[in-house]
PyMOL Python script that loads the backbone (N, CA, C, O; Angstrom):
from pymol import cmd

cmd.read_pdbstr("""\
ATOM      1  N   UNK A   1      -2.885 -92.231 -16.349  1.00  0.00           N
ATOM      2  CA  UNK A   1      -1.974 -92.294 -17.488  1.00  0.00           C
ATOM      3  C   UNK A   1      -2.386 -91.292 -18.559  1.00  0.00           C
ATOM      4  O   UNK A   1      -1.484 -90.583 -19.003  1.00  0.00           O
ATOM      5  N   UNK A   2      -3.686 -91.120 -19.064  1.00  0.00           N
ATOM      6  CA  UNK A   2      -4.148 -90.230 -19.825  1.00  0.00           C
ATOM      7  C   UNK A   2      -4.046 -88.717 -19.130  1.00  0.00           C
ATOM      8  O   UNK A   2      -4.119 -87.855 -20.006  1.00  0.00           O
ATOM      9  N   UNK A   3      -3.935 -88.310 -18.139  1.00  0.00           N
ATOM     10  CA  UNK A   3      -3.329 -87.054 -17.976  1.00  0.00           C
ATOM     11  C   UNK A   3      -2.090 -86.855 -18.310  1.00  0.00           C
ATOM     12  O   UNK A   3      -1.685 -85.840 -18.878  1.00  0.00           O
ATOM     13  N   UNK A   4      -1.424 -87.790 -17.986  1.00  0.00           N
ATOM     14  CA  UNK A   4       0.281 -87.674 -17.737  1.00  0.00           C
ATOM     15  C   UNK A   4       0.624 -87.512 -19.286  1.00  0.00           C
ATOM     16  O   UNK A   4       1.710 -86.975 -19.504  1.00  0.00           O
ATOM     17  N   UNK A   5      -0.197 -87.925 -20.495  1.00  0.00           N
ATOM     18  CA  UNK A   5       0.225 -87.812 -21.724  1.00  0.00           C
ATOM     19  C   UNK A   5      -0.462 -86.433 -22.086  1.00  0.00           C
ATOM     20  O   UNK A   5       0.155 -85.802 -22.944  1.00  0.00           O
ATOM     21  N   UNK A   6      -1.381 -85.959 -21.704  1.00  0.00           N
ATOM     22  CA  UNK A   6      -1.822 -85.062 -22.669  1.00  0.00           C
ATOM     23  C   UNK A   6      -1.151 -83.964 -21.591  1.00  0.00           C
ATOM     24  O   UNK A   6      -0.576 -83.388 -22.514  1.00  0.00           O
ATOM     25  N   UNK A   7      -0.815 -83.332 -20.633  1.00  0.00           N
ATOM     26  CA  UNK A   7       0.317 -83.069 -19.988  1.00  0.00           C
ATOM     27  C   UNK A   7       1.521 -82.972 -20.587  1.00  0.00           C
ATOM     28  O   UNK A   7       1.996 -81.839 -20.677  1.00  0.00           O
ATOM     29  N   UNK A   8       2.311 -84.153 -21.146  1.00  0.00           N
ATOM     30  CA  UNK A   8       3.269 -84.029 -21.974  1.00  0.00           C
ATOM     31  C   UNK A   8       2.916 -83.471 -23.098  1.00  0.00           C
ATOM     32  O   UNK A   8       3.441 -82.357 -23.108  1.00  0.00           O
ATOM     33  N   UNK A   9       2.125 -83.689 -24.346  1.00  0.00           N
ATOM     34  CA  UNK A   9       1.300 -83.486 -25.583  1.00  0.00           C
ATOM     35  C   UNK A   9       1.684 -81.838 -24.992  1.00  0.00           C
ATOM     36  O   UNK A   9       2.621 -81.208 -25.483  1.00  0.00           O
ATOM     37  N   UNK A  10       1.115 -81.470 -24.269  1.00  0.00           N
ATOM     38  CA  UNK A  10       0.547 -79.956 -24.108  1.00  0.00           C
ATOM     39  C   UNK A  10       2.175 -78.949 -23.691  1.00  0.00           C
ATOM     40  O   UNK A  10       2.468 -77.807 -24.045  1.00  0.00           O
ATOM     41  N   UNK A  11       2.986 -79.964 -22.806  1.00  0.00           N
ATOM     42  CA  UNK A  11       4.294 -78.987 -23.044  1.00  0.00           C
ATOM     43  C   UNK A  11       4.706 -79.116 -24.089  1.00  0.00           C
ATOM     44  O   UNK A  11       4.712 -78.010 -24.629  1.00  0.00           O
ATOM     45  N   UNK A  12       5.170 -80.054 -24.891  1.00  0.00           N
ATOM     46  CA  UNK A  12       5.734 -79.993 -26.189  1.00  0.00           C
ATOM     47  C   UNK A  12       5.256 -79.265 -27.067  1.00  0.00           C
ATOM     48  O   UNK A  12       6.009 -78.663 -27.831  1.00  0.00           O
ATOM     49  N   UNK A  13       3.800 -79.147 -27.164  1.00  0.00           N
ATOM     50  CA  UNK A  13       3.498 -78.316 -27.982  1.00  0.00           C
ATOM     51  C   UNK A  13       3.933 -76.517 -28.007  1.00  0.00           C
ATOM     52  O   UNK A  13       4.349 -75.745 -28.872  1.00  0.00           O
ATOM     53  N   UNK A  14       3.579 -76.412 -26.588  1.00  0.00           N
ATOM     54  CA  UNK A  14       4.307 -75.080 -26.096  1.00  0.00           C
ATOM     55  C   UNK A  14       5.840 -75.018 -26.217  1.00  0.00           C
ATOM     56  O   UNK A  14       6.252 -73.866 -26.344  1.00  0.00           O
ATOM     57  N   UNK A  15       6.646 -75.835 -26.210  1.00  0.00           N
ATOM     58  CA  UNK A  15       7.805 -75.438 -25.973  1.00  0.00           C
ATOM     59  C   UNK A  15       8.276 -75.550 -28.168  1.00  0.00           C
ATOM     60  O   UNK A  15       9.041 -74.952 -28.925  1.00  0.00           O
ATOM     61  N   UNK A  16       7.450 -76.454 -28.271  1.00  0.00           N
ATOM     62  CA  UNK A  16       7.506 -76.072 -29.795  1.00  0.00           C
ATOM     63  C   UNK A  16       7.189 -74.582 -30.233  1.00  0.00           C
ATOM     64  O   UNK A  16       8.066 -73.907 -30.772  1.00  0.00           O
ATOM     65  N   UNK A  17       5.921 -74.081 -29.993  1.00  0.00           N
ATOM     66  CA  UNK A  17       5.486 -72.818 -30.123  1.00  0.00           C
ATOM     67  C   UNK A  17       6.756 -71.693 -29.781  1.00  0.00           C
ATOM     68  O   UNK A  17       7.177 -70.783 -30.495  1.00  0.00           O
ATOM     69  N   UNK A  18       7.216 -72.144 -28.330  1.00  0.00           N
ATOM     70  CA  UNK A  18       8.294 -70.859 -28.044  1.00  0.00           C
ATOM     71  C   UNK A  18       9.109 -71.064 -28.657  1.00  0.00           C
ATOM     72  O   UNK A  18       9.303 -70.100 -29.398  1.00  0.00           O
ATOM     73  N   UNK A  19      10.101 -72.190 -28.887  1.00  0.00           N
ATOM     74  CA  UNK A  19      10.825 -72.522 -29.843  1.00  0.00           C
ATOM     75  C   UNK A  19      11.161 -72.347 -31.360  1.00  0.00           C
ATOM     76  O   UNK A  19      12.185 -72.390 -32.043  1.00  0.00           O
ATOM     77  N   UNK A  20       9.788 -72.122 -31.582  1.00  0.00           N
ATOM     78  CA  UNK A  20       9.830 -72.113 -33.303  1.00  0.00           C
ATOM     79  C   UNK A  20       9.721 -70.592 -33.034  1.00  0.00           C
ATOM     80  O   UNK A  20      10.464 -69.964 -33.788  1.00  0.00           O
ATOM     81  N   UNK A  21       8.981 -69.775 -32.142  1.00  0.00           N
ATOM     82  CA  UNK A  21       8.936 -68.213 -32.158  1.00  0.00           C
ATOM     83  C   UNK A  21      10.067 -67.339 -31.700  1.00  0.00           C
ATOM     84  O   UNK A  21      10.273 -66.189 -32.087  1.00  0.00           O
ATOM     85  N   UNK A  22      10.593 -67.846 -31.054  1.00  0.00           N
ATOM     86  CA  UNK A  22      11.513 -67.094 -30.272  1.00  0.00           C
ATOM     87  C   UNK A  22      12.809 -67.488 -31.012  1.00  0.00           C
ATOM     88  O   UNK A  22      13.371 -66.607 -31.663  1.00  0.00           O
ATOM     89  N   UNK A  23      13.275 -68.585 -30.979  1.00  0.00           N
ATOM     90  CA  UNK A  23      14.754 -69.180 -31.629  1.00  0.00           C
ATOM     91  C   UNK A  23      14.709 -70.071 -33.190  1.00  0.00           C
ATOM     92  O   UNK A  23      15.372 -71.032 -33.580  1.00  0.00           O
ATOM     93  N   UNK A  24      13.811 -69.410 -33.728  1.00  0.00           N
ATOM     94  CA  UNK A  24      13.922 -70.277 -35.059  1.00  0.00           C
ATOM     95  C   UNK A  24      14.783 -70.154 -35.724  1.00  0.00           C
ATOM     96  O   UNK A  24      15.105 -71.149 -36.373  1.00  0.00           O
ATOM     97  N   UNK A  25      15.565 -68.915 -35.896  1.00  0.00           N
ATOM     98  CA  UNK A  25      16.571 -68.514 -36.799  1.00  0.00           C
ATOM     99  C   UNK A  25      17.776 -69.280 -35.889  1.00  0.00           C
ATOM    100  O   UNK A  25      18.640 -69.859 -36.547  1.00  0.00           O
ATOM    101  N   UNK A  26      17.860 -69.309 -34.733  1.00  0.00           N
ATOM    102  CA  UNK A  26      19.155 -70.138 -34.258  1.00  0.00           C
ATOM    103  C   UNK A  26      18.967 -71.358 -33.971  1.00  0.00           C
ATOM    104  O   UNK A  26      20.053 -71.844 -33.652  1.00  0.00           O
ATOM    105  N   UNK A  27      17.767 -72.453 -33.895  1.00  0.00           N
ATOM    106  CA  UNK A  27      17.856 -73.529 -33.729  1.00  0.00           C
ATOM    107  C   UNK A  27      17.459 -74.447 -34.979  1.00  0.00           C
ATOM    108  O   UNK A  27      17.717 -75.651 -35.002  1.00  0.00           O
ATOM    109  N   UNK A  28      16.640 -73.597 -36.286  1.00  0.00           N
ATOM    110  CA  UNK A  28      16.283 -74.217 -37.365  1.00  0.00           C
ATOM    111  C   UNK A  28      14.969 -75.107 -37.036  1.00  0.00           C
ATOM    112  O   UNK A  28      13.959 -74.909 -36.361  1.00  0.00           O
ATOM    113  N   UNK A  29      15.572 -76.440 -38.021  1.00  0.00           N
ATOM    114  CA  UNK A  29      14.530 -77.286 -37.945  1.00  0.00           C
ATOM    115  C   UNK A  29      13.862 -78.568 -37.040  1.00  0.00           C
ATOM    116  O   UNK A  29      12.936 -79.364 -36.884  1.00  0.00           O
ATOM    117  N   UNK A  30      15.746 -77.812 -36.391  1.00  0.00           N
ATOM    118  CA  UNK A  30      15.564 -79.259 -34.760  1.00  0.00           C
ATOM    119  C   UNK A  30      14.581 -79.008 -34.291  1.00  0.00           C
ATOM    120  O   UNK A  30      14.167 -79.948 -33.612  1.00  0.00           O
ATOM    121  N   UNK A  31      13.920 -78.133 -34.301  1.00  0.00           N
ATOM    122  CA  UNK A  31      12.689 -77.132 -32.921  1.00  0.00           C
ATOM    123  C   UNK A  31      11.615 -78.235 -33.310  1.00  0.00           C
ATOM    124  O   UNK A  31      10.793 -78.546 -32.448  1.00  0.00           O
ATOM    125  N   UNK A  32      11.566 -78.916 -34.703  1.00  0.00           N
ATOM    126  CA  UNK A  32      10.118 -79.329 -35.012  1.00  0.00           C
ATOM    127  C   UNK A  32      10.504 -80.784 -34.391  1.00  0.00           C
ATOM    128  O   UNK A  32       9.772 -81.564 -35.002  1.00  0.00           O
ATOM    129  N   UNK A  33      11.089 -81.334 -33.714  1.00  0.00           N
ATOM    130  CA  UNK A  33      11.535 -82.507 -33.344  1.00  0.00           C
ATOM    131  C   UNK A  33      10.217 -82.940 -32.198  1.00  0.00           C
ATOM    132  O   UNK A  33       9.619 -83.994 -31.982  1.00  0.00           O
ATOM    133  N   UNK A  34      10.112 -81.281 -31.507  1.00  0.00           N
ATOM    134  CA  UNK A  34       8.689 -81.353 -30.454  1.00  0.00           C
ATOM    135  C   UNK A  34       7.923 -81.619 -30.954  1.00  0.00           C
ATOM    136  O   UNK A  34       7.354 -82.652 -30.601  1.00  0.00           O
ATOM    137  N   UNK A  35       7.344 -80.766 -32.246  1.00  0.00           N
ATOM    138  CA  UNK A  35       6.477 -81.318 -32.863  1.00  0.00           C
ATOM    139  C   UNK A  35       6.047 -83.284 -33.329  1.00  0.00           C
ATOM    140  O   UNK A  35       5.317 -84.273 -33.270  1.00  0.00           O
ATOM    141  N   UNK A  36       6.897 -82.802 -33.641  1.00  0.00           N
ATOM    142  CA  UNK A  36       6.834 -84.555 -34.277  1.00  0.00           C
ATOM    143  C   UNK A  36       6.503 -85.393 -33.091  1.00  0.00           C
ATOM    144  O   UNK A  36       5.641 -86.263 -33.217  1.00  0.00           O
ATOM    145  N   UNK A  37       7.176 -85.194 -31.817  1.00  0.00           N
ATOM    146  CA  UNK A  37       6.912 -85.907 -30.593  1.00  0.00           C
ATOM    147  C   UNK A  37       5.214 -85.495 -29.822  1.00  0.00           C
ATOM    148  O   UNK A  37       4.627 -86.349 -29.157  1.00  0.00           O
ATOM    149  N   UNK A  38       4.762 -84.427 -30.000  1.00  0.00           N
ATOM    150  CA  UNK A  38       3.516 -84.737 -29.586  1.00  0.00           C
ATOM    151  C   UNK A  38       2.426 -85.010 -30.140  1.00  0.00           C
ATOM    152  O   UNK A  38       1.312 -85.144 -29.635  1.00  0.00           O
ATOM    153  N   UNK A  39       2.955 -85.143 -31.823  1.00  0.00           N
ATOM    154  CA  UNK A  39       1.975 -85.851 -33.022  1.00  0.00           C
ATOM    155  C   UNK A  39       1.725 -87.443 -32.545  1.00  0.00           C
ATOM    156  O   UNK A  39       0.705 -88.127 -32.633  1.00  0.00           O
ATOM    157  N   UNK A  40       2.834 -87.714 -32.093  1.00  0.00           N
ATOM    158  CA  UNK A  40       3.344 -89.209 -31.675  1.00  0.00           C
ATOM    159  C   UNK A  40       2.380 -89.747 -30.582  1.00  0.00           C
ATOM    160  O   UNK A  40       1.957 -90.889 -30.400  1.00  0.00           O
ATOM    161  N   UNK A  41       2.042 -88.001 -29.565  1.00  0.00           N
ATOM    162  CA  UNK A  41       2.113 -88.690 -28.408  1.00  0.00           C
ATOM    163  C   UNK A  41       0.010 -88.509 -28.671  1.00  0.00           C
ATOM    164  O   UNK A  41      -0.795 -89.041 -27.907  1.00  0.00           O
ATOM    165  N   UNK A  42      -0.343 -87.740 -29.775  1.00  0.00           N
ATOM    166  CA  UNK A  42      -1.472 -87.538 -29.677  1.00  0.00           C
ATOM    167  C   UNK A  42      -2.494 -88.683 -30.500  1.00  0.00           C
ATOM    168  O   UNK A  42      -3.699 -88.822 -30.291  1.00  0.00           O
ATOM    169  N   UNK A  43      -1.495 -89.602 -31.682  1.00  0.00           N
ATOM    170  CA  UNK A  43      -2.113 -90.465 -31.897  1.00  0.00           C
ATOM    171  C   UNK A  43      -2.232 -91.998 -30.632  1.00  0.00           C
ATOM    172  O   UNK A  43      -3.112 -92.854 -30.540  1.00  0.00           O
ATOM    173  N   UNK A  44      -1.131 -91.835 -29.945  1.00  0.00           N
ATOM    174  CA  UNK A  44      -0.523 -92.897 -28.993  1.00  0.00           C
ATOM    175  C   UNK A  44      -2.382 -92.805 -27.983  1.00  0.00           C
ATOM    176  O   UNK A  44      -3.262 -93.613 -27.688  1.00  0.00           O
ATOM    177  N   UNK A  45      -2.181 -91.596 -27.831  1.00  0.00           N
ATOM    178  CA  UNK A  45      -3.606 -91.313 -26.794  1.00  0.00           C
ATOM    179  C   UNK A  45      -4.955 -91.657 -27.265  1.00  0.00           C
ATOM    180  O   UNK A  45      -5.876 -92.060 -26.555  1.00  0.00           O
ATOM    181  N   UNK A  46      -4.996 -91.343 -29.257  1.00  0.00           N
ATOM    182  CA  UNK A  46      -6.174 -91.669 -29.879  1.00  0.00           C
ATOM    183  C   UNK A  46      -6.002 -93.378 -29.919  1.00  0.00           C
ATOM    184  O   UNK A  46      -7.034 -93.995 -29.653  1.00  0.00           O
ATOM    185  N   UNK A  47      -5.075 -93.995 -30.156  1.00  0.00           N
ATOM    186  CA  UNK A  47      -5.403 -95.442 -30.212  1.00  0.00           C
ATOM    187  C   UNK A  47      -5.075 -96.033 -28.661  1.00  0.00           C
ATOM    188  O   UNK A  47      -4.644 -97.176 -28.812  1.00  0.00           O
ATOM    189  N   UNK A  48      -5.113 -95.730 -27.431  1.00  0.00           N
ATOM    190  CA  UNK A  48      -5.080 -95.775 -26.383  1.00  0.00           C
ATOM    191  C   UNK A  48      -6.470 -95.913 -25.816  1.00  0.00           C
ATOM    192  O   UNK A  48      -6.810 -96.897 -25.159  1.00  0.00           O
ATOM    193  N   UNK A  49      -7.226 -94.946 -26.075  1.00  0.00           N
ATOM    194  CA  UNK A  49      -8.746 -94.742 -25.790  1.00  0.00           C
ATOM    195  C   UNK A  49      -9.717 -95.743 -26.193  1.00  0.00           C
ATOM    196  O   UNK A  49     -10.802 -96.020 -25.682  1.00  0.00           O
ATOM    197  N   UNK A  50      -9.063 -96.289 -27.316  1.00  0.00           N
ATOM    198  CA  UNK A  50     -10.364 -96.978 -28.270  1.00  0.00           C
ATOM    199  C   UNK A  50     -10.172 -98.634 -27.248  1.00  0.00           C
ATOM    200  O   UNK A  50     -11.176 -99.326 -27.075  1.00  0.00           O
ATOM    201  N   UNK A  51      -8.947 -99.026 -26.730  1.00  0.00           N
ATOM    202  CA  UNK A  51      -8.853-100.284 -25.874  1.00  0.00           C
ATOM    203  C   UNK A  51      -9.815 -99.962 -24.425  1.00  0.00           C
ATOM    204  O   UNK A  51     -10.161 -98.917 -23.874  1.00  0.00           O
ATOM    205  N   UNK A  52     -10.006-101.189 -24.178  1.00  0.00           N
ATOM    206  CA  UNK A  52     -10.878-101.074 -22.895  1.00  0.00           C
ATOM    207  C   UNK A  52     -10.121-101.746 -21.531  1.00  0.00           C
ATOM    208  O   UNK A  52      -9.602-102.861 -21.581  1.00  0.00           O
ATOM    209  N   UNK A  53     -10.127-101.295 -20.872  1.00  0.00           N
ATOM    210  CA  UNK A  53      -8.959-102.100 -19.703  1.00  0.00           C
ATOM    211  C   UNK A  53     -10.264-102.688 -18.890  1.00  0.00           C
ATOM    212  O   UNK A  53     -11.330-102.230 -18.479  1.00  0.00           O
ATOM    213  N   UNK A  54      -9.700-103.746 -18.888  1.00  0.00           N
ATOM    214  CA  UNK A  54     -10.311-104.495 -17.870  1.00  0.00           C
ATOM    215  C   UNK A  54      -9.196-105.230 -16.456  1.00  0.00           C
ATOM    216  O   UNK A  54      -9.703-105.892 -15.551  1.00  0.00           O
TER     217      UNK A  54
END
""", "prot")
cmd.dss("prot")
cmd.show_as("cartoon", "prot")
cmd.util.cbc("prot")
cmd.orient("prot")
């Protein structure tokens, strides 16, 4: 499970990066929507870690 998120974490961030570089002037501020989603997905992973599965 912890791959499969930081996996996601890691495209979003990239597709934010190309997004905000390449099409900022035509997509605006929607582009940061990635952003916001792998902020989401990077605290989700920090309070994920701290539980212990048993």
């Amino acid at each position: 499970m912890n791959n499969l998120v930081n996996i996601i974490i890691l495209l979003l961030i990239v597709g934010w990066l190309i997004g905000f570089i390449g099409f900022g002037a035509m997509v605006g501020s929607m582009i940061h929507i990635l952003l916001i989603l792998a902020i989401v997905g990077i605290i989700f992973r920090l309070f994920s870690r701290g539980k212990s599965t048993l």
